[in-house]
N, C-alpha and C positions, 0 to 999 in steps of 0.2 A: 141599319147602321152597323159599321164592322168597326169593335172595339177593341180587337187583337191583330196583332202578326202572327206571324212564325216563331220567331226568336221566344214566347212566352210558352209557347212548347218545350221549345230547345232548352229556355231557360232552366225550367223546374227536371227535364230528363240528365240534363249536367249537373243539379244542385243534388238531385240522387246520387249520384257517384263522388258527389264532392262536399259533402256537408259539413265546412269547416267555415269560422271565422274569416282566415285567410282568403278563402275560393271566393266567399261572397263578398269579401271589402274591392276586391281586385275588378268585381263584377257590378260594384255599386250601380255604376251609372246606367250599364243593360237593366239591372233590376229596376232603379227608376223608371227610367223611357217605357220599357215593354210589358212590365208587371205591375209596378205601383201603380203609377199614375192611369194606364188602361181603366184599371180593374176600379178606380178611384168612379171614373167617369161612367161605366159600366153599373155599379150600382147605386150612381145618383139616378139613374134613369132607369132602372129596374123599381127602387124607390115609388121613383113617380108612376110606374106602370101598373104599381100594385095599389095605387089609395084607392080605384075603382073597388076592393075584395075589403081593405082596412082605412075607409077615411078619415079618419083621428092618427094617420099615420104619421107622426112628424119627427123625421132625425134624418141627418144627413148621414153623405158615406163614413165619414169619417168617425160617425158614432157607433155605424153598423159594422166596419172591418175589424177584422181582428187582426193583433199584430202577427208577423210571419217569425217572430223570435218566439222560440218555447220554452215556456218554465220546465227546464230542469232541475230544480231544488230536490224535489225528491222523486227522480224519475233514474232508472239505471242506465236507460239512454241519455247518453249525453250531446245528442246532435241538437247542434242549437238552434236550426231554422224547422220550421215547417214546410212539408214538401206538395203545398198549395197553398190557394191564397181563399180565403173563405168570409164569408159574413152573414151577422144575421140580423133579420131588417122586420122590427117588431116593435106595435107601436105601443108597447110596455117596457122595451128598454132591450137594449142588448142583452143584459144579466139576468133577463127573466123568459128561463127555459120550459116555466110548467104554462106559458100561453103559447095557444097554436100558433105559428107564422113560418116565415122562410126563412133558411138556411140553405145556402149555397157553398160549394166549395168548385175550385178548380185547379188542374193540374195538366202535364203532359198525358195523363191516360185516361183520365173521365171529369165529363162537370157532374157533380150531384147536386140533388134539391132534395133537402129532410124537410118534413114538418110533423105536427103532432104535438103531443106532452110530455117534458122531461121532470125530472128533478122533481115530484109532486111532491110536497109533504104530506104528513099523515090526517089533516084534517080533509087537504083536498081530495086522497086517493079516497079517502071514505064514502064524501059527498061525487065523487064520481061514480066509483062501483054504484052508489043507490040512484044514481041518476040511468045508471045503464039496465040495473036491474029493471025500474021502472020505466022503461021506456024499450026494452029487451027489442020487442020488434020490429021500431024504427033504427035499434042500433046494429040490428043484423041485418037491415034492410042496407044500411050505409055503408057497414064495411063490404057488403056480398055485390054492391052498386057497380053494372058492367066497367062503365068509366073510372072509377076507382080503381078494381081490382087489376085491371087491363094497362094503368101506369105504375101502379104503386104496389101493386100484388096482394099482400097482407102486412098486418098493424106487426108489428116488433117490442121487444121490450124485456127487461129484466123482470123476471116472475119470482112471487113470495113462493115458500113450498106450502106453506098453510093459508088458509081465511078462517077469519069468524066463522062462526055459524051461521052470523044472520047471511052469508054469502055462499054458502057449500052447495047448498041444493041448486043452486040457479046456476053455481059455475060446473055443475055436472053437463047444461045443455052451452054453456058461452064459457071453455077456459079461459079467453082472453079475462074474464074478472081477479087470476091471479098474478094480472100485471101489475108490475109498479108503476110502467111508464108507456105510452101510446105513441108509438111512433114509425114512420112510413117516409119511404126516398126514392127517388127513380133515376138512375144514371143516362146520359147525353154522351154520345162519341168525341172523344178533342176537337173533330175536324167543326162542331159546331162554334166553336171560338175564334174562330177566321170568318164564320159567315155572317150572311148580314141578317138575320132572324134570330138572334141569338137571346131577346129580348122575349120574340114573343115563341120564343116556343118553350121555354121558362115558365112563363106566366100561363100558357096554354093548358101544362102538365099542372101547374098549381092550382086553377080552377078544379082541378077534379080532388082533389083535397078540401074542397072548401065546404061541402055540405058535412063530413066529418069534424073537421075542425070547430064547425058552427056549436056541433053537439057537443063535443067534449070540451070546449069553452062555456058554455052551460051550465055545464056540470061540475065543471070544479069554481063557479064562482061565486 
């Protein structure tokens, strides 16, 4: 199924150049037609294509989008949209970044898909690291896994400059243990947003995430 035009290209490469209230009121109704409501429909059915990987999956688009206005309160940019339309479809809640699931975004130059673990707190990064330590060889087997490393490359993340001790010696053979957070994306050329697989080739690159995420979901719960 093909759940874009054109103009949702055009749309967001003119809202770069034009990031003002004015540009976008004038533009409402293209934004409607070719951005909202697409992208609305696009991930009720990305949604439904992933409760095969999360069957407790349960929220609609409109739980998973996020909106395209930016909080500016305490940002030195003051452009007030967002220049993609993004969401994230997790069957913990939109506001809960430290379980694995998807995240999407898209634009005039790339669609991405993050998954992984954000925002962990300090009890969960604990019982992670000891989940990883203990399991050191299944978790190097997963992240080194051809299919993984071949979409997603390597895990990402904001790193402490210290560990405990109970963690030094083990992050000498795995530094990934001085991460705070687990996280992995793969980028899709625009022209997939006009075609008609845009579904499953989504869901295709997300499957290879999935034996990681099993793990790191584990571990922090």
């Amino acid at each position: 199924m093909t759940y874009f035009n054109n103009d949702f290209v055009k749309f967001f490469r003119e809202l770069e150049k034009n990031n003002t209230t004015d540009w976008f009121h004038a533009n409402k109704t293209r934004f409607e037609n070719s951005v909202k409501k697409p992208f609305h429909k696009f991930i009720d059915d990305l949604i439904d294509a992933l409760r095969f990987v999360h069957p407790n999956l349960d929220m609609t688009a409109k739980e998973a989008i996020f909106r395209i206005n930016r909080d500016i309160r305490f940002s030195k940019d003051k452009s007030p949209y967002k220049t993609h339309m993004s969401a994230l479809i997790n069957e913990y809640g939109k506001k809960e970044y430290s379980k694995p699931a998807l995240y999407v975004q898209a634009n005039n130059k790339e669609v991405r898909v993050y998954s992984g673990s954000h925002d962990l707190d300090k009890l969960q990064l604990e019982k992670l690291r000891r989940h990883i330590v203990k399991n050191i060889t299944e978790f190097n087997k997963l992240i080194n896994a051809k299919p993984f490393k071949s979409m997603f490359g390597e895990i990402l993340g904001e790193k402490n400059k210290k560990l405990s001790p109970e963690f030094q010696k083990a992050a000498e053979k795995q530094p990934l243990l001085y991460n705070k957070s687990y996280y992995y994306f793969y980028k899709l050329p625009p022209s997939v947003l006009t075609g008609s697989k845009l579904i499953e080739e989504i869901v295709s690159g997300y499957k290879k995430a999935v034996p990681i995420n099993k793990f790191l979901l584990k571990g922090i719960k």
